[in-house]
C-alpha positions in Angstrom: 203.5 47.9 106.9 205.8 48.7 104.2 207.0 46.2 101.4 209.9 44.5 100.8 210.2 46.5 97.4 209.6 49.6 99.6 212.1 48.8 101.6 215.0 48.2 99.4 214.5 51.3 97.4 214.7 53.7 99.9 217.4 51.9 101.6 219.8 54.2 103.2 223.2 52.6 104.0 226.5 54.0 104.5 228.6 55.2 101.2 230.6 51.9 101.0 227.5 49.7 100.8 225.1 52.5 99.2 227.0 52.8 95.9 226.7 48.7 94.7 223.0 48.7 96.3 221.9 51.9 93.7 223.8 50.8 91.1 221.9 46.7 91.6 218.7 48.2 91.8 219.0 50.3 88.9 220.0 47.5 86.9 218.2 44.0 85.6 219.2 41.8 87.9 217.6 44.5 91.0 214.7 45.2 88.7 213.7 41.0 87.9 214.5 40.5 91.8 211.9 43.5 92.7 209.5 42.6 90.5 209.4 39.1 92.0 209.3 40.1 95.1 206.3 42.3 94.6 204.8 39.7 92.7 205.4 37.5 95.2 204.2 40.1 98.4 201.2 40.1 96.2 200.0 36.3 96.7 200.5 36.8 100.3 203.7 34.8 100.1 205.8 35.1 103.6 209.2 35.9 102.7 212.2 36.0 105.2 214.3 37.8 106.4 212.1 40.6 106.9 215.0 43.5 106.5 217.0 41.4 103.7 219.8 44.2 104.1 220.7 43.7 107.9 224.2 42.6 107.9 225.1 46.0 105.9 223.3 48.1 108.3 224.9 46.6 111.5 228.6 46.1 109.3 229.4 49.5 107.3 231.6 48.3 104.8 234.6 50.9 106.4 234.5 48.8 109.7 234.5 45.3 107.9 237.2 42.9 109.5 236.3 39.3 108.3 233.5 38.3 105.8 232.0 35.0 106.2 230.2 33.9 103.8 226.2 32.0 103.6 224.2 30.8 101.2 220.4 31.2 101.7 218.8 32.8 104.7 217.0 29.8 107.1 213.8 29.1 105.9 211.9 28.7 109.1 209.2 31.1 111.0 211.8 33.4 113.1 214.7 32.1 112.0 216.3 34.5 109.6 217.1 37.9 110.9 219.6 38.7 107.5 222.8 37.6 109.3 224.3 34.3 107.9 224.6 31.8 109.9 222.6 33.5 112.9 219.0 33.2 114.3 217.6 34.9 117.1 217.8 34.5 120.8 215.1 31.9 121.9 215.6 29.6 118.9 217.3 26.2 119.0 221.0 26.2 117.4 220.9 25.6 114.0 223.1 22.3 112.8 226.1 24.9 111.2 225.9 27.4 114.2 226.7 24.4 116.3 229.9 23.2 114.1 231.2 26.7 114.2 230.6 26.8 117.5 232.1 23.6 118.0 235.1 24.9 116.4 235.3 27.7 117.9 235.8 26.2 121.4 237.8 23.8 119.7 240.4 26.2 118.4 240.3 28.7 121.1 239.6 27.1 124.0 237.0 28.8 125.0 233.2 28.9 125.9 230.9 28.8 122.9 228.7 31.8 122.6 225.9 31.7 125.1 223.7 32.8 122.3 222.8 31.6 118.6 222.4 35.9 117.6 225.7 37.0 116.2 224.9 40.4 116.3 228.4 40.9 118.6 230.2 39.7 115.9 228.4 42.3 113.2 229.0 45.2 116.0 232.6 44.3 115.6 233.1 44.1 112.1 232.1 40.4 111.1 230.3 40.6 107.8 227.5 37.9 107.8 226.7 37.9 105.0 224.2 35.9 102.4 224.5 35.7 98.6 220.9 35.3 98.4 219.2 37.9 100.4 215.7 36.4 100.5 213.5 33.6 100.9 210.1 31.7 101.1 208.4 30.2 104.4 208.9 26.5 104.1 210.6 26.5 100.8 215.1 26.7 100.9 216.8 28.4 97.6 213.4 29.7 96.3 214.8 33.0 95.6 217.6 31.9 94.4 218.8 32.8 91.0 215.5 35.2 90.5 215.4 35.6 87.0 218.2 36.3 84.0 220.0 38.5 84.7 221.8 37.2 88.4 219.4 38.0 90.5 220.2 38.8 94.4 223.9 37.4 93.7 224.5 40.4 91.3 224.2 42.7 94.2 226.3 40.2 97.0 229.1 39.6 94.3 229.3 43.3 94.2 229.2 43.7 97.4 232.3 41.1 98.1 234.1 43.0 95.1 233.2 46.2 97.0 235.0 44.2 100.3 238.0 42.8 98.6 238.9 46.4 97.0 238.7 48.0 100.5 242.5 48.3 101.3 241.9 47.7 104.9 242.8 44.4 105.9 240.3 41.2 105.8 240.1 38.0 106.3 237.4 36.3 103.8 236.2 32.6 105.7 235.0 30.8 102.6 233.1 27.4 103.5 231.9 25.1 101.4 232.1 25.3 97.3 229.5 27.6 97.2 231.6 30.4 98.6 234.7 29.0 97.4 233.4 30.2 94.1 233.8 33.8 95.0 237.4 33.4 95.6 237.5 34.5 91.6 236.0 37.9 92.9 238.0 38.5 96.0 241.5 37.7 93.9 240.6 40.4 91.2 239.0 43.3 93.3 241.6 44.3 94.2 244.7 44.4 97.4 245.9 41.3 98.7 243.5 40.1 101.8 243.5 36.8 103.5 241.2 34.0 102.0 240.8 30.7 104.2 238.7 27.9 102.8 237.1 24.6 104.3 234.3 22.4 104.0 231.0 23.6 104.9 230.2 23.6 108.9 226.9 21.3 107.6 226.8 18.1 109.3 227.0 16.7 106.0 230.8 18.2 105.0 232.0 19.4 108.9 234.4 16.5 109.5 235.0 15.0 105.9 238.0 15.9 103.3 239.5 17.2 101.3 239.0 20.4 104.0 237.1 19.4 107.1 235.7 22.4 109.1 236.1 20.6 112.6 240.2 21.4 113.0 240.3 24.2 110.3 241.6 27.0 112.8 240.0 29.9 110.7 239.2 32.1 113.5 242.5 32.0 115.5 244.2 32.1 112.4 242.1 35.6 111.4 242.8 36.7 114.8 246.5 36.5 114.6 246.4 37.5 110.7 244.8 40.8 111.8 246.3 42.0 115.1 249.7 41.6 112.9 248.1 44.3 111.0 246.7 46.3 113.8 243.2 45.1 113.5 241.4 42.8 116.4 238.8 40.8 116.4 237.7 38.9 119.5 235.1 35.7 119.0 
């Protein structure tokens, strides 16, 4: 079975994502953050997602409609399939699937998802996608902030830069002050797109100010935003 380092280097992605993934890994920040995953791989250390890359695969960068934003992949045995947010078929809704969910029915008015896998919204150009592309069973943030020189987030800042200076239209769904500190990155990339910002779909934040989640109306608001533009997006 091939490593994680193997893996990412001979990473083949289409020519929008392809160009900030060489460039990260031929840099510090992709050299510290393959080191300490081989280092890592070494100990026999089990470290999700096993294909850290998915959301690029399943969301070339030329088909990207809306970008939502996660922090860390789930930390869990088959949880974390490199999608933020999502987790496989067969496993229990995790507490921020449900409050988007929950929103989603809320401003729609329509079923929830029968499913927690948001691959249909990848397929369609949903960008799920992580700023830390890795982690350690049983342990949240571990790979955060790998080493000096920015780690994973060097390559996902990139990769929103990359995003934002795409001319196509976009709606960036920014939740929680984690991601609202890439708003800096969208704003200089590059074209005008759409930035909405709430409080994190955690129980913790959902239904609290200053921006509560629960009532935020992101996703018929992208909708709208983008079939004014001739894009669509159905949820």
């Amino acid at each position: 079975m091939a490593s994680l380092t193997d893996a990412l280097r001979g990473a083949a992605l289409d020519a929008g994502w392809q160009a900030p993934l060489d460039a990260w890994l031929a840099s510090p920040a992709g050299r510290d953050v393959l080191a300490h995953l081989q280092a890592r791989e070494a100990t026999g250390a089990t470290i999700y997602p096993p294909d850290p890359l998915r959301a690029l695969r399943l969301t070339p960068l030329a088909q990207v409609r809306v970008v939502i934003l996660g922090q860390d992949p789930y930390h869990g045995p088959g949880q974390a399939e490199g999608l933020a947010f999502s987790v496989p078929d067969g496993n229990k809704l995790p507490p921020s699937l449900r409050n988007i969910f929950k929103e989603l029915q809320r401003d729609l008015g329509q079923p929830p998802p029968m499913s927690p896998h948001l691959g249909p919204w990848a397929a369609q150009g949903v960008l799920l996608l992580n700023t830390c592309l890795t982690v350690e069973d049983g342990a949240p943030a571990s790979h955060a902030k790998i080493g000096k020189a920015g780690g994973w987030e060097a390559l996902t800042d990139a990769l929103i830069c990359a995003a934002a200076a795409d001319p196509a239209p976009k709606v960036f769904m920014l939740w929680g002050a984690h991601a609202q500190a890439k708003a800096s990155l969208i704003a200089a990339a590059g074209p005008a797109q759409l930035v909405l910002t709430a409080n994190h779909p955690s129980p913790l934040s959902a239904t609290r100010p200053p921006a509560p989640f629960i009532g935020c109306g992101h996703f018929s608001e992208a909708a709208a935003w983008l079939a004014a533009r001739g894009r669509h997006i159905a949820w």
